[in-house]
Every structure is written in structure tokens, then in C-alpha cells.
TIFI-333220 format. One record per residue (C-alpha): x negated, y negated, z. Coordinates in nm, 4 decimals. Each point is the difference from the previous one (the first is absolute). Example, Ala and Ser with C-alpha at 12.3 -4.5 7.8 and 13.67 -1.06 7.14 Angstrom:
// TIFI-333220
VOSE      east     north        up
VOSE   -1.2300    0.4500    0.7800
VOSE   -0.1370   -0.3440   -0.0660
// end
This chain:
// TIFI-333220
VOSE      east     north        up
VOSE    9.4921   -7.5739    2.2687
VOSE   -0.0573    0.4078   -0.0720
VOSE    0.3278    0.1750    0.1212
VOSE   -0.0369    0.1946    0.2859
VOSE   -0.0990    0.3357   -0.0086
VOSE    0.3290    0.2573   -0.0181
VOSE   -0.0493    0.3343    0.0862
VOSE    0.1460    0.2942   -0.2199
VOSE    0.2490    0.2168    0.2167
VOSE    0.1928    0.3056   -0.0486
VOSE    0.2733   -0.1856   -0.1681
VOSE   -0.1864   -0.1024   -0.2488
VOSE   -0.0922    0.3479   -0.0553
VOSE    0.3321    0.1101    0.0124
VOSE    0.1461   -0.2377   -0.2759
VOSE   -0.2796    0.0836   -0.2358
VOSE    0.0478    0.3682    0.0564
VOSE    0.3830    0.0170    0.0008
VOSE    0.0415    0.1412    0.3246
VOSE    0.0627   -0.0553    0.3213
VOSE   -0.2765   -0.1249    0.2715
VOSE    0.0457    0.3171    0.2207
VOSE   -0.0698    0.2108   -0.2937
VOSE   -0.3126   -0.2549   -0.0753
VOSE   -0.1036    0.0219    0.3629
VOSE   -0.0098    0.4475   -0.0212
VOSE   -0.1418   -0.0211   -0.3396
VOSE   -0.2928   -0.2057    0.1505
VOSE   -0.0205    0.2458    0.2488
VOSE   -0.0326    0.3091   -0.1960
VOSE    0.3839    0.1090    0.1165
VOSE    0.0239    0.3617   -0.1437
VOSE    0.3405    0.0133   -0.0761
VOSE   -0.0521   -0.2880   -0.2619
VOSE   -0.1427    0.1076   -0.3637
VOSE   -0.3933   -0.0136   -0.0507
VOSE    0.1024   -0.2333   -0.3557
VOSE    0.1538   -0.2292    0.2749
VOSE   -0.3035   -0.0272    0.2215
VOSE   -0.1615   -0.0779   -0.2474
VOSE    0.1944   -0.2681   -0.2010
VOSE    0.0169   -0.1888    0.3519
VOSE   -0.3216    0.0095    0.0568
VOSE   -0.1085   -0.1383   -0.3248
VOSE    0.2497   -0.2645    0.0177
VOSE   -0.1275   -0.0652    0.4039
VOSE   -0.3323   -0.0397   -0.1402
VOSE    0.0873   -0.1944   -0.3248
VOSE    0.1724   -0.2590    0.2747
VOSE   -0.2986   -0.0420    0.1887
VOSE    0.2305    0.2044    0.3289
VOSE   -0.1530   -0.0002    0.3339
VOSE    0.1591    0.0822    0.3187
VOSE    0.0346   -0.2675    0.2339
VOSE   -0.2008    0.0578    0.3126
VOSE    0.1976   -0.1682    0.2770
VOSE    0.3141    0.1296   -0.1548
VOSE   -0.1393    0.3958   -0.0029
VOSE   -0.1249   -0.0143    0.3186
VOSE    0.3369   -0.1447    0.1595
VOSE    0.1297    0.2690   -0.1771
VOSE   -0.2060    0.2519    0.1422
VOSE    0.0649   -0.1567    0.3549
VOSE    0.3759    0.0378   -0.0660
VOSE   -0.0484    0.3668   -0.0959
VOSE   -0.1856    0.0998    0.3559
VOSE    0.2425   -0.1966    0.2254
VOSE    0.2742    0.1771   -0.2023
VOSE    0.1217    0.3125    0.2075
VOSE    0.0681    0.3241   -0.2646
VOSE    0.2672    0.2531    0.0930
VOSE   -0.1849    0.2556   -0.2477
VOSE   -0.3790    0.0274    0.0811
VOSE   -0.1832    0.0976   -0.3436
VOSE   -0.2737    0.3275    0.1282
VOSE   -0.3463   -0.0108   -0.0673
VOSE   -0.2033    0.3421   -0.0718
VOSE   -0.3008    0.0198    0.2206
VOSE   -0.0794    0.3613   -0.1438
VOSE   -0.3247    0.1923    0.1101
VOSE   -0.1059    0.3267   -0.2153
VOSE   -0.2379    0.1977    0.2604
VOSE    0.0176    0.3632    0.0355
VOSE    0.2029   -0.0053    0.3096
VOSE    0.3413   -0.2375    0.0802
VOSE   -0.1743   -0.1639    0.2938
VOSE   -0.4240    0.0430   -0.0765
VOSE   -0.0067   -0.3893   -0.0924
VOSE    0.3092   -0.1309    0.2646
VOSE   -0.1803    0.1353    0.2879
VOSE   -0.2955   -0.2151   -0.0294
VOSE    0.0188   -0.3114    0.2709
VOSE   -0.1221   -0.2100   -0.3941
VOSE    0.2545    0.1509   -0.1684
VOSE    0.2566   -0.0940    0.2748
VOSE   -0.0570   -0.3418    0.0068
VOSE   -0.0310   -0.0464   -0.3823
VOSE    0.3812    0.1423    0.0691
VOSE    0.0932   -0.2508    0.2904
VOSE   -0.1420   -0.2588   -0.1985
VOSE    0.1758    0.0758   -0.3563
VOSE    0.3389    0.0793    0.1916
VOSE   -0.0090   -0.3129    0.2116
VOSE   -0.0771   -0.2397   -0.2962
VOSE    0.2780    0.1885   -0.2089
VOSE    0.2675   -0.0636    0.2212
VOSE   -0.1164   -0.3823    0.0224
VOSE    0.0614   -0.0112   -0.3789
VOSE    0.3518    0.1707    0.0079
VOSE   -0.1191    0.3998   -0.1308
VOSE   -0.0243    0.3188    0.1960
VOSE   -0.3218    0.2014    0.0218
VOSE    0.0001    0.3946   -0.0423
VOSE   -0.3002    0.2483   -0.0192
VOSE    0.0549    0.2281   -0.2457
VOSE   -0.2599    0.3091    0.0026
VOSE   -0.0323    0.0685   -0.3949
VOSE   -0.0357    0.3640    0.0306
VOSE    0.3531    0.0711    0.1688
VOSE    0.1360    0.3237   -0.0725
VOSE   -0.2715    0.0817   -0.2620
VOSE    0.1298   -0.3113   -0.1966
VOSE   -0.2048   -0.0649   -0.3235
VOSE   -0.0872   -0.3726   -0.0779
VOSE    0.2468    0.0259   -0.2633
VOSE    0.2506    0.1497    0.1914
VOSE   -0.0756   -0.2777    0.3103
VOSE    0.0158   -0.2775   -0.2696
VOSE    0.3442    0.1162   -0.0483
VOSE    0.0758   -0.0111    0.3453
VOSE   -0.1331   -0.3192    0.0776
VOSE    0.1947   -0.1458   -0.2788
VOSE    0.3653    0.1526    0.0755
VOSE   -0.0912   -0.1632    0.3896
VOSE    0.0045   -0.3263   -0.2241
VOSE   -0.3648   -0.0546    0.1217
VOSE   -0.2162   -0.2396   -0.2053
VOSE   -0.2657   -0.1159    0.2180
VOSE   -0.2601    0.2360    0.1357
VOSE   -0.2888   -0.0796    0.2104
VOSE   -0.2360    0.3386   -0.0263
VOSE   -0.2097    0.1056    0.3115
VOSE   -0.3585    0.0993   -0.0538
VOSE   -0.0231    0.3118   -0.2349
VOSE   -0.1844    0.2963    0.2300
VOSE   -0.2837   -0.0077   -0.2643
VOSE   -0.1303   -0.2806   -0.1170
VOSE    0.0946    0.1128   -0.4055
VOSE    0.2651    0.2487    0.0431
VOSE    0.2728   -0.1047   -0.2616
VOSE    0.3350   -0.0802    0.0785
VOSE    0.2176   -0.0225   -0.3552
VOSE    0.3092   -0.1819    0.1181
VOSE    0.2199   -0.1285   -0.3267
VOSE   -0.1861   -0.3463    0.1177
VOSE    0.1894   -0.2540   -0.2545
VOSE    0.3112    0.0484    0.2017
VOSE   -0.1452   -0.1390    0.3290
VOSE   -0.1452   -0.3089    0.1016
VOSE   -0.3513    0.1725    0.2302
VOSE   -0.2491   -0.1552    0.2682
VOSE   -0.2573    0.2444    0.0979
VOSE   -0.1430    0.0136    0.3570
VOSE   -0.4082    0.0182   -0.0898
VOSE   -0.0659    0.0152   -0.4028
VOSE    0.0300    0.3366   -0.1419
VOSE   -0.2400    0.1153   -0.2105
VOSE    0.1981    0.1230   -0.2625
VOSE    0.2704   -0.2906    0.0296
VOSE   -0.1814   -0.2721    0.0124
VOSE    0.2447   -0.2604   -0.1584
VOSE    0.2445   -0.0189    0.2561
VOSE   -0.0106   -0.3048    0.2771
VOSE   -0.1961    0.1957    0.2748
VOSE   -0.0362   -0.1200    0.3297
VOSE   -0.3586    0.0824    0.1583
VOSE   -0.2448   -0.0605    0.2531
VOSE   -0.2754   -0.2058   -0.0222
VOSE   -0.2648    0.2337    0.0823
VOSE   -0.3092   -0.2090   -0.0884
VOSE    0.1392   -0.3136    0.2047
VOSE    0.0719    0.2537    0.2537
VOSE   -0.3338    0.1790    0.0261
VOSE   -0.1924   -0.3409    0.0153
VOSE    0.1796   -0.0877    0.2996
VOSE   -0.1021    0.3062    0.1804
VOSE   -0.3641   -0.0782   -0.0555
VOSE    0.0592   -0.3432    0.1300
VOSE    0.1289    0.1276    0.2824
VOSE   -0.3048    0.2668    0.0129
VOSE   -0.2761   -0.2515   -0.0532
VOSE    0.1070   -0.2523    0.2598
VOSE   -0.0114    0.2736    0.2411
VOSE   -0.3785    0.0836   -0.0743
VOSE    0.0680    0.3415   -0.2004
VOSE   -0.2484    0.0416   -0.3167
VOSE   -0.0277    0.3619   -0.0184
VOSE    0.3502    0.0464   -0.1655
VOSE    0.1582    0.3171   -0.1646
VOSE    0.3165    0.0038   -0.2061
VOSE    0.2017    0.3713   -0.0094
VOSE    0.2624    0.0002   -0.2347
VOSE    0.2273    0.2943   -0.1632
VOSE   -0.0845    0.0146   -0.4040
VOSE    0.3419    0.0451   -0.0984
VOSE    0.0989   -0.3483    0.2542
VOSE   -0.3095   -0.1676   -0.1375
VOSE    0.1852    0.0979   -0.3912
VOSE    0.3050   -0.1970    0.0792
VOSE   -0.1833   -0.2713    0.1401
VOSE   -0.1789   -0.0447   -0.2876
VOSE   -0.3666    0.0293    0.1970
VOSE    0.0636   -0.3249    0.0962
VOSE   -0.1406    0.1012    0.3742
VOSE   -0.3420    0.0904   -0.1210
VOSE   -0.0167   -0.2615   -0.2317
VOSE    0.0363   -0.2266    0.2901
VOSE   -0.1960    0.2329    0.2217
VOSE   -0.3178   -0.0629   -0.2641
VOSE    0.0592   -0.3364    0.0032
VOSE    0.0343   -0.0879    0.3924
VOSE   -0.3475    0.1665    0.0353
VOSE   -0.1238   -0.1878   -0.2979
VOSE    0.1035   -0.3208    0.2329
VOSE   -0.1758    0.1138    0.3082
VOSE   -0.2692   -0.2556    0.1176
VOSE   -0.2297    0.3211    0.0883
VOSE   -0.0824    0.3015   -0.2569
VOSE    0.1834    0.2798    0.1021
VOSE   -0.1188    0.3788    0.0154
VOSE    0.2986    0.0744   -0.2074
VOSE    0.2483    0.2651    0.1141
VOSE    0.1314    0.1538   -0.2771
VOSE    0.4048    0.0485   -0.0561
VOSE    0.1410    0.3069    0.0565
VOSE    0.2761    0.0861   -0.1915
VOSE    0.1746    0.3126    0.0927
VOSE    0.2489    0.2464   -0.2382
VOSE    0.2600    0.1694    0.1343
VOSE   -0.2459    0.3139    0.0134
VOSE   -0.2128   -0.1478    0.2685
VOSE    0.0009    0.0373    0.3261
VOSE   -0.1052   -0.1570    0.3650
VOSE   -0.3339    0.1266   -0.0324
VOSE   -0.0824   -0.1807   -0.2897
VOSE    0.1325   -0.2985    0.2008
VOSE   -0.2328    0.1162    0.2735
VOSE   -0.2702    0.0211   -0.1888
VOSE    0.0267   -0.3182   -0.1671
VOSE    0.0066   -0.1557    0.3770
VOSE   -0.3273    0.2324    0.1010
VOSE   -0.1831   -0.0976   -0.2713
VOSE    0.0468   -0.3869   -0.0540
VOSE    0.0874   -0.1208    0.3452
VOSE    0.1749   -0.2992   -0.0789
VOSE    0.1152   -0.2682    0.2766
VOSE    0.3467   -0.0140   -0.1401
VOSE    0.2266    0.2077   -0.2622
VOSE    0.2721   -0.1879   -0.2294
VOSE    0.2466    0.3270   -0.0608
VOSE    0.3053    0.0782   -0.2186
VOSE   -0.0324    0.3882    0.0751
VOSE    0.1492    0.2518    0.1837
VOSE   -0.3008    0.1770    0.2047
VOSE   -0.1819   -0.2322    0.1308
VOSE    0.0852    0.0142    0.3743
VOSE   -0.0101    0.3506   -0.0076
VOSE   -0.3308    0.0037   -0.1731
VOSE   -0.1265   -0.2593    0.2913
VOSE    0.1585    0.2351    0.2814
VOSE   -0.1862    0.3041   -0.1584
VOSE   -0.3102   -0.2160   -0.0356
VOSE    0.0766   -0.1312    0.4050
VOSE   -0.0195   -0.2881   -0.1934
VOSE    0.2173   -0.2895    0.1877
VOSE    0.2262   -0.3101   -0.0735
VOSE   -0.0726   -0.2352    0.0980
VOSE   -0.2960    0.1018    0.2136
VOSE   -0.2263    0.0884   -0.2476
VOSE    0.1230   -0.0765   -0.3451
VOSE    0.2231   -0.2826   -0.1320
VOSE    0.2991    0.1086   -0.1957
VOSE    0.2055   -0.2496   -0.1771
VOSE    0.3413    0.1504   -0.1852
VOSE    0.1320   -0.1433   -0.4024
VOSE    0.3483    0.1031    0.1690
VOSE    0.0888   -0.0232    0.3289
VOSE    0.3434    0.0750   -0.0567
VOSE   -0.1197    0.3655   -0.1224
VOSE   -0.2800    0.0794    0.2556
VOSE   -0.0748    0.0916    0.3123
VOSE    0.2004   -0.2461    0.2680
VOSE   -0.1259   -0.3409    0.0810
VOSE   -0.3189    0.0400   -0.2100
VOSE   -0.1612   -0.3730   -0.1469
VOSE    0.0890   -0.0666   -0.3035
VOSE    0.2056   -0.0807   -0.2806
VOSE    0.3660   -0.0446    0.0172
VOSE    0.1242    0.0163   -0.3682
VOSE    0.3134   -0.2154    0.0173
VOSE    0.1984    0.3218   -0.1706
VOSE    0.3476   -0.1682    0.1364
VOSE   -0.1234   -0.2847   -0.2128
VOSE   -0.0538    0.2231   -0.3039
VOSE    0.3530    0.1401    0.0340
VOSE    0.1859   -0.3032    0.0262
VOSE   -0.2380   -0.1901   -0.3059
VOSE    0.0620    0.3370   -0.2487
VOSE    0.4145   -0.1145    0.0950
VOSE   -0.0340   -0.3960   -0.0958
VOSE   -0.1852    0.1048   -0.3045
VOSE    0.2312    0.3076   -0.1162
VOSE    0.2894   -0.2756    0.0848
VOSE   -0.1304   -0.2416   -0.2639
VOSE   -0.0196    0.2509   -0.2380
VOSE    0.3520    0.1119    0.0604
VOSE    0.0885   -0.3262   -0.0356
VOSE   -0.1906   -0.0581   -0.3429
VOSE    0.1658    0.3590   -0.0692
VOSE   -0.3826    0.0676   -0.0936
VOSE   -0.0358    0.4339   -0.0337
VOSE   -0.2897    0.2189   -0.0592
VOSE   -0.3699   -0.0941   -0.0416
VOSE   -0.1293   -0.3174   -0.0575
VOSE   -0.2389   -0.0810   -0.2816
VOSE   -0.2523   -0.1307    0.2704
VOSE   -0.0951    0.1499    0.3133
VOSE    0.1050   -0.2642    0.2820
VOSE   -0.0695    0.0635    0.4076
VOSE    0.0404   -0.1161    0.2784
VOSE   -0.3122    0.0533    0.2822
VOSE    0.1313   -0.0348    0.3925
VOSE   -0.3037   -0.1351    0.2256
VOSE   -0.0286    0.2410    0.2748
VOSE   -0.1259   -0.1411    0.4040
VOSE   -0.1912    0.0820    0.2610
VOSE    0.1541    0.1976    0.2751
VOSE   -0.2482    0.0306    0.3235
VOSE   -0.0191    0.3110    0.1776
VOSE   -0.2686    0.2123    0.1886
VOSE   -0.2585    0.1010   -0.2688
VOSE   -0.1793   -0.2637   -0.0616
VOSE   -0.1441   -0.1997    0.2876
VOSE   -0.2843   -0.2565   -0.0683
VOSE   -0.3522    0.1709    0.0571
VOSE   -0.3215   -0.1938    0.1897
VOSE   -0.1799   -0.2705   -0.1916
VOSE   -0.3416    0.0847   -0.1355
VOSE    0.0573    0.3374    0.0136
VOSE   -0.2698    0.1933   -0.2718
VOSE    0.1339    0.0489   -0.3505
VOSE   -0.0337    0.3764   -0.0051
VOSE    0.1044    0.0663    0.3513
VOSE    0.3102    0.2470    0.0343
VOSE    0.2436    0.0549    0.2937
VOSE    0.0263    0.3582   -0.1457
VOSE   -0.0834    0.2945    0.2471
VOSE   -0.3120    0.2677   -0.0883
VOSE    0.1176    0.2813   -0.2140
VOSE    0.0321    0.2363    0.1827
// end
């Protein structure tokens, strides 16, 4: 009869290494206060015994460690590094990517602060320092204000989620929307309410950090249309343009309904006497950060917070620091949220016809 099948444990470990199973345990976990030539000498002898953490026992552990109440709360960074303390904190996103992150961190035992990077004219060498007298070695960072502004924290002494993938730091875990998945849901939405005539609006520098996912999707939703479509072209707009090129846009292509992640367009319609619903469609990529009770999407960001906390607590936990060697993400699904701008428009109503008023 083959002998039954005996797990290698710590102990083992331990007796082959000479020392004792707690100092095992923080070697396997990257402890800083042990010797790198340690690390690595239990490692090799981990591997060399075939070591595997039980399952069952880590995650009894782990249930152990969240029913456990701490008297000192370890503080998570959520640092932002926009021109102005509040420019990213006062958006209703940015708030709830807050709610979300602080909510999930107390759950796990930490404390959540905001920490605006620029404080007192702080350099990010300077703020490193500051961050690490605090004792602070997990940092969630907020979107950057441009999409590849650079932000030279001394990175190997924190473990870092990013909220959205920078483009300069793209090896961190970042936590991100799922813009594509998102987009195709709007169109579902549009289609089975007899729009055809559709026209997407986005900001360049928001269409940067989303990777042009939306027009990607936009291209291919019209490629899926049962009827060829008199194409509407996108418009992206720079910070240099205005609501009349907005209004323009609308004059000239007359679509049914607009898909928008801009800043102008209702005040482009208005100057147009263009109206929503009434006469065009209007369908936001973020409700949260537009115009009240507008149809749309709802992006989940109190999701986003509270997922960039589980995964910067596993890396704390792994004691894993600065970039990774692979760039890992995880995408948040966003939902539909009905409002006003989008009701359903008559059945066999003619491709090219338009709700829009004469120019006048």
C-alpha cells in the first residue's frame, strides 16, 4: 500500500534551516528586518522540500486575522499629486473611489488618509521621506492629472496599487475601468431603443487614459449594426476647443443620439437650442461626473476604491514593494443607471431623420 501523502510544513523548514518557524514563516514572507542571504537560503530549502502552503489552513488564518480586533490601525497612503490640494477630491468619482477605499480599509483593520503629494512645496524625495517617518508602506495613488506626468516616489520602499494604469508606471497592480465592456453596453441600450444615427464626444486627453478603448468599441458597435450607417465621425476635442466646435459638430452631422465624456456638450446644445431629450439623445460614460440624473454609466468607483485596498493588503501581506516585473490589473464592470436622456424613439422611424432644430 503507497504511504499516504505528508505534506511539508514550516517545521520541516525550520529544522533544515536551523531556525525557528516564526523566523521561517517572515522569511517566506519577504520580512525586511531579516537578511536577504536568509530569504534566500529558506526559500531554496522551501523549494528543495517540495513546500506549499496549506489552503484550508491559510485561509482560517486569514479568517482569524479579520475577526481579530487591532488596538493600532496600520495607515494606508491614498496620495493624489494634482496642482491643487483638493482639484481631484472634489470630484463626486473621486469621492467615492475615497468612500469606497476607506470603508474596505477599516473592514481589514488599517486607516485610510489622503495625502496631497505637493504639500508645502514637498519634493517626491522629500514626501518619500515623509511618508516613511509616518511608518506608511502601502499607498494606493489617485489618478495622476495627466495621463504621463511622472511621479518619482523612492517606489521599492512601498507596496503601490494605482487607481487607472499610469502611463509611465505601468507595473504596478492598477485598478481600472472597463471602458470597452462599458461602451458596448451603452449601445445596447441605444439600439434597443431604435437610435442608429449615433455620435461619440470624448475629451483626447480622457480618451489617452482610457486607452481609446471607447472608439474602438464605438467602430465596432457600428460595424454590428444590422443597417449601414451614414457614419458620424468622432469628435475628439483638446483642451483648446471650445462649445462651438461642439456646436458645429451637432449642426453638421445631426445625429439621433451623442455618447459623451466631455465637458461642453450641453452648453454647445443650449447655444445650438439644441434639446435633451427632445431633440437629441445624450447618453453619459460617467454619470457620477455629469450633469444630474443624465442615462448612463455608473462606474462602480466605490468598487474601485475598496478592490485597490484588498489588493494593496495582499501585497502588504506578501511584504511585496515596488514594481512588478509584469503589468497585472484589475478592470471594474461599470452599469447602467437610467435617467432622462435617453427615452426610446418611434419604430420605423427613417435612418437619416434628426430631432435636431434648423440652424438658425
Amino acid at each position: 500500500m503507497a504511504r499516504p501523502f505528508k505534506r511539508p510544513t514550516l517545521k520541516d523548514i525550520a529544522q533544515r534551516a536551523q531556525l525557528s518557524i516564526a523566523a521561517v514563516s517572515m522569511a517566506l514572507k519577504n520580512h525586511p528586518s531579516l537578511p536577504q542571504t536568509t530569504i534566500d537560503r529558506v526559500k531554496r530549502i522551501a523549494t528543495e522540500l517540495n513546500y506549499a502552503p496549506d489552503p484550508a489552513l491559510s485561509a482560517l488564518a486569514a479568517h482569524r486575522n479579520q475577526l481579530r480586533v487591532r488596538s493600532n490601525f496600520s495607515v494606508i497612503g491614498l496620495i493624489s499629486n494634482w496642482s491643487r490640494p483638493d482639484d481631484w477630491s472634489k470630484l463626486k468619482s473621486a469621492q467615492e473611489v475615497i468612500e469606497g477605499a476607506r470603508n474596505r480599509a477599516l473592514e481589514l483593520g488599517y486607516s485610510l488618509q489622503h495625502f496631497w503629494a505637493r504639500v508645502d512645496g514637498a519634493s517626491p524625495e522629500r514626501f518619500s521621506k515623509i511618508l516613511k517617518a509616518r511608518g506608511i508602506r502601502g499607498l494606493i495613488l489617485a489618478p495622476f492629472e495627466k495621463f504621463n506626468d511622472r511621479f518619482d516616489l523612492d517606489w521599492d520602499d512601498f507596496s503601490v496599487v494605482t487607481i487607472e494604469k499610469p502611463a509611465l508606471y505601468p507595473y504596478f497592480h492598477h485598478v481600472m475601468q472597463n471602458q470597452y465592456s462599458d461602451y458596448l453596453l451603452c449601445w445596447d441600450k441605444l439600439k434597443h431603443r431604435g437610435y442608429t444615427r449615433v455620435g461619440l464626444v470624448i475629451r483626447s486627453d480622457l480618451a489617452d487614459r482610457a486607452s481609446h478603448q471607447w472608439e474602438a468599441a464605438h467602430s465596432y458597435a457600428q460595424s454590428q449594426m444590422e443597417r449601414k450607417l451614414d457614419s458620424i465621425p468622432i469628435l475628439n476635442l483638446d483642451k483648446s476647443d471650445k462649445a462651438d466646435t461642439v456646436r458645429s459638430w451637432l449642426h453638421q452631422y445631426q445625429p439621433q443620439a451623442v455618447i459623451s465624456r466631455c465637458d461642453d456638450f450641453f452648453e454647445a446644445a443650449d447655444a445650438e437650442g439644441v434639446r435633451v431629450p427632445e431633440d437629441v439623445g445624450y447618453v453619459s460614460l460617467n454619470v457620477s461626473d455629469d450633469r444630474p440624473d443624465v442615462s448612463g454609466i455608473y462606474q462602480h468607483r466605490n468598487a474601485m476604491g475598496a478592490t485597490a485596498v484588498d489588493v494593496l493588503n495582499s501585497l502588504l501581506q506578501r511584504n511585496q514593494r515596488g514594481e512588478d516585473t509584469v503589468s497585472i490589473g484589475t478592470q471594474i464592470d461599470g452599469s447602467w443607471r437610467e435617467g432622462y436622456s435617453l427615452p426610446s424613439i418611434p419604430a420605423n422611424t427613417p435612418l437619416r431623420h434628426s430631432r435636431l432644430p434648423a440652424h438658425r
